[in-house]
N, CA, C and O of each residue as an XYZ file, in Angstrom:
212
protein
N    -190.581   -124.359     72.696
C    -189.873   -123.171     73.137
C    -189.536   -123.221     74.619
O    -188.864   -122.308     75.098
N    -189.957   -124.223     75.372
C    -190.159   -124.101     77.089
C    -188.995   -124.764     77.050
O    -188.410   -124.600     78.121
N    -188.485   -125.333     76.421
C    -187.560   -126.374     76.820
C    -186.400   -125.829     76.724
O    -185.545   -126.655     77.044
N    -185.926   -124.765     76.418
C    -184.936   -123.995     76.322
C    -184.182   -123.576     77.782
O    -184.879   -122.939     78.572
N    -182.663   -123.933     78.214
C    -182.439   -124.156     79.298
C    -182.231   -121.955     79.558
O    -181.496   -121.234     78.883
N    -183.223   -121.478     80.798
C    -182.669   -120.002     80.851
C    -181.435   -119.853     81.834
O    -181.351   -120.659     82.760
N    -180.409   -118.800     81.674
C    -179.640   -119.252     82.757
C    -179.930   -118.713     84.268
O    -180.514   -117.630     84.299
N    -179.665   -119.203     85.315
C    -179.919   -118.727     86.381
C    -179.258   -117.443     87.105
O    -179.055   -117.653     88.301
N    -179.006   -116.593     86.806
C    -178.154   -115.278     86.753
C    -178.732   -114.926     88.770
O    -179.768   -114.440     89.223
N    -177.745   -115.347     89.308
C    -176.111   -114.422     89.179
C    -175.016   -115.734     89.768
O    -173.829   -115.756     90.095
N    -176.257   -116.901     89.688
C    -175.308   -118.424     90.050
C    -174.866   -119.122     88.255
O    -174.520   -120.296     88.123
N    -174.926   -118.560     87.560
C    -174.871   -118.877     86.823
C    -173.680   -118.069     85.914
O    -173.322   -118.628     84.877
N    -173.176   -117.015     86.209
C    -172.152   -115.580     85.827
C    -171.022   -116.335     85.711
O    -170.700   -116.189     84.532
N    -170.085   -117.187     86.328
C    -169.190   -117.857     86.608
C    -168.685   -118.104     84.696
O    -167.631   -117.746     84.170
N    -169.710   -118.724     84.133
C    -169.455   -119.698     83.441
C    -169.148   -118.628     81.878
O    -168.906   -119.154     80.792
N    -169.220   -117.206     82.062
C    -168.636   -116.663     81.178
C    -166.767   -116.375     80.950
O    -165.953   -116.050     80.085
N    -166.848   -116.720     82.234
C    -164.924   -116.426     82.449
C    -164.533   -118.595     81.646
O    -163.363   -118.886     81.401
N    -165.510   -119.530     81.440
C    -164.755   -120.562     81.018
C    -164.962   -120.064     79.218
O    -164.809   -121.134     78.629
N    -165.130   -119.368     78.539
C    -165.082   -118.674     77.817
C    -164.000   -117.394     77.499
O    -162.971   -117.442     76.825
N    -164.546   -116.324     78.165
C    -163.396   -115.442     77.959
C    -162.600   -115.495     79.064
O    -162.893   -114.938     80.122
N    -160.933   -116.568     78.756
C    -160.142   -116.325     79.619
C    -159.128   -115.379     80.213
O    -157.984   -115.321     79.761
N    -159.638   -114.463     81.463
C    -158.818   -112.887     81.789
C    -157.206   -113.617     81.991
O    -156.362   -112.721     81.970
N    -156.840   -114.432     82.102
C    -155.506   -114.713     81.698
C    -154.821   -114.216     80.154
O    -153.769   -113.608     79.951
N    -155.698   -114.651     79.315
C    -155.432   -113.983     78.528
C    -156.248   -113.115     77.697
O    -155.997   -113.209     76.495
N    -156.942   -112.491     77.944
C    -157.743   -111.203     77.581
C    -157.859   -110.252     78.598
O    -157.845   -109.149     78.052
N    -157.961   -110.141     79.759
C    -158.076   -109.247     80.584
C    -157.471   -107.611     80.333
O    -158.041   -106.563     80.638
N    -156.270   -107.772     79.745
C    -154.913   -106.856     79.592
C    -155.822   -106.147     78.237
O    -156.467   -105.099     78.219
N    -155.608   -107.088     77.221
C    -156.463   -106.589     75.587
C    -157.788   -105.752     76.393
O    -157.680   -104.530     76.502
N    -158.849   -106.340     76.868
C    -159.659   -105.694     77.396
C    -159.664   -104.278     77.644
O    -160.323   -103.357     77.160
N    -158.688   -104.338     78.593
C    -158.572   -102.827     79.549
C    -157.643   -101.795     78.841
O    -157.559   -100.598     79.117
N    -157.017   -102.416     77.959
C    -156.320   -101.344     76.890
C    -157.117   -100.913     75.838
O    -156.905    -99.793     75.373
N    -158.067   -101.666     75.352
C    -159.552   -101.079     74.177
C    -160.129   -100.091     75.330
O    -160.670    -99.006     75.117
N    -159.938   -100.592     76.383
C    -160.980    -99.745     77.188
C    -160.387    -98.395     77.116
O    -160.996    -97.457     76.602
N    -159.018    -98.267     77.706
C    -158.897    -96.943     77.588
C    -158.262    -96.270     76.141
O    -157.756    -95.154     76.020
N    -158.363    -96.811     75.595
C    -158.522    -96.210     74.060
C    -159.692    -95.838     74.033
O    -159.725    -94.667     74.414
N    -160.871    -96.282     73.737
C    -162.089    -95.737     74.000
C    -162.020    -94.617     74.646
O    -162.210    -93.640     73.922
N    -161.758    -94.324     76.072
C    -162.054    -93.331     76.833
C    -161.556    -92.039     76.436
O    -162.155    -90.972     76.304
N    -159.782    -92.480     76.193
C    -159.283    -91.309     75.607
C    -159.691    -90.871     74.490
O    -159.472    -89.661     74.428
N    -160.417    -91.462     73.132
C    -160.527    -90.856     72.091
C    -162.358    -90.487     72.156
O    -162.971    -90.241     71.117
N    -162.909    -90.502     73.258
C    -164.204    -89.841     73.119
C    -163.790    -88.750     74.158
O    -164.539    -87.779     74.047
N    -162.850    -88.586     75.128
C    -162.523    -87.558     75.625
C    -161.688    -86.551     74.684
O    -161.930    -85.361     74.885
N    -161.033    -86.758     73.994
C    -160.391    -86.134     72.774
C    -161.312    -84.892     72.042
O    -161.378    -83.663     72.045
N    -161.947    -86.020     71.443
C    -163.610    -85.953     70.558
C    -164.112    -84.943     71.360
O    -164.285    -83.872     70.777
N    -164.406    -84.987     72.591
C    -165.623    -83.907     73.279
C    -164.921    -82.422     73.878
O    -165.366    -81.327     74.222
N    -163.729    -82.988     73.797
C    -162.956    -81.620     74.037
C    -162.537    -80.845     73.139
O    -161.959    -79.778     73.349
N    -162.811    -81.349     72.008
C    -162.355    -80.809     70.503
C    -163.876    -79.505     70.172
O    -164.104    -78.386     69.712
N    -164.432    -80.503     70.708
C    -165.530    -79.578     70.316
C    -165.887    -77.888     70.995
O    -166.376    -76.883     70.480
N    -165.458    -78.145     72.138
C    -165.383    -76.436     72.024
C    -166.816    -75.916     73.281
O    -166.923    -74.855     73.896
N    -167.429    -76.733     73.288
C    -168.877    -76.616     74.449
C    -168.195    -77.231     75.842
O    -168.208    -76.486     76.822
N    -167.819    -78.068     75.927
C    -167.094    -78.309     77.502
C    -165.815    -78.275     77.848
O    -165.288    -79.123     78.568
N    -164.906    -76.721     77.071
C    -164.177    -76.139     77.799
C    -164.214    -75.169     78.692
O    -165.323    -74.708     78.965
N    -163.155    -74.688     79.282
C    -162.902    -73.283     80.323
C    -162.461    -72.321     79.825
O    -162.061    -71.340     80.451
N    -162.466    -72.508     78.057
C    -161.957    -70.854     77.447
C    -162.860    -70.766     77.022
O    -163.149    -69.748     76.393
């Protein structure tokens, strides 16, 4: 089990971008993102406890 390489975090962070390339994911990314945001802001405003009426 020792022999298992751990990574060295935060010299080691680099090597997730040779994986997910923001050339082409970056954009997809940040558009789920704000889908997300808007439809749990939707969601919580629907509900009726964190409005001003």
């Amino acid at each position: 089990m020792s022999d298992i390489a751990k990574p060295s975090n935060p010299n080691d962070d680099w090597k997730i971008w040779m994986v997910v390339n923001p050339s082409t994911w970056l954009m997809p990314i940040l558009f789920a993102v704000l889908l997300i945001v808007l439809t749990v802001h939707t969601v919580v405003l629907q509900l009726g406890w964190f409005t001003w009426g």
